[in-house]
C-alpha angles and dihedrals in degrees: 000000000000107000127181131174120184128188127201136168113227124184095230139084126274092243087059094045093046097041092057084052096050083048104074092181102063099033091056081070079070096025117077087180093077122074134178112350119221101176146355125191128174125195109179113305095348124077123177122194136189121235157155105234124216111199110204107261088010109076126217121349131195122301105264141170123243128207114210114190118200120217092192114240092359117047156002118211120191125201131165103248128230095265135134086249098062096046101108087033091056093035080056113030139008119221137189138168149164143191103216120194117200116179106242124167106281095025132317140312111243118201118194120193129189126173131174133192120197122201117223132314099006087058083063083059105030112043101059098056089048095050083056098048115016099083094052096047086049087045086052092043097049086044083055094054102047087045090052097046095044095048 
């Protein structure tokens, strides 16, 4: 299991971090990890949204489709849904992440948090190019963020 949280203060509310992050579209201008978006649809405080991943050292993935939950004022949490989409992704990793939004003086702490599992044999090959490179491509995705939102 490949596991990275990264924490960053950003000089913005909760409601505007977590609404670039409930917006793939936008946050794939700050996150390399999302490639070419199919699809994106929203249905209260839940949006799915159809991409090719691209993991940090490894190149493109499959194409998947990713669930965002909203907390509204506190925290996003991502999962790859049960859907026939995901069924090799979720046969060959497991996947979880979350936005977090604490209040701090000068704006809030955000706390980003991604974790893989690889099943054998892939995780020989996986993990550890991920242990190499996942923390600096999530340190460079919370710094465009913060950049984005404090323009």
């Amino acid at each position: 299991m490949v596991d990275v949280t990264v924490e960053v203060t950003v000089s913005c509310t909760p409601e505007a971090f977590l609404a670039l992050v409930m917006d793939p579209r936008r946050y794939a201008e700050v996150d390399r990890k999302l490639g070419r978006i199919d699809w994106v649809r929203s249905a209260g405080e839940v949006t799915e949204f159809r991409f090719r991943s691209r993991l940090p050292g490894l190149g493109p993935g499959p194409k998947i489709v990713s669930r965002m939950t909203l907390t509204p004022g506190r925290r996003v949490d991502v999962r790859l849904p049960d859907r026939p989409e995901n069924r090799l992704a979720r046969r060959l990793c497991s996947f979880e992440a979350s936005f977090e939004c604490a209040p701090v003086a000068g704006g809030i702490r955000v706390r980003r948090r991604i974790a893989f599992g690889f099943a054998a044999p892939l995780r020989l090959l996986a993990e550890p190019v991920l242990r190499r490179n996942l923390r600096a491509d999530v340190e460079r995705e919370v710094r465009g963020a913060r950049q984005l939102l404090e323009r």
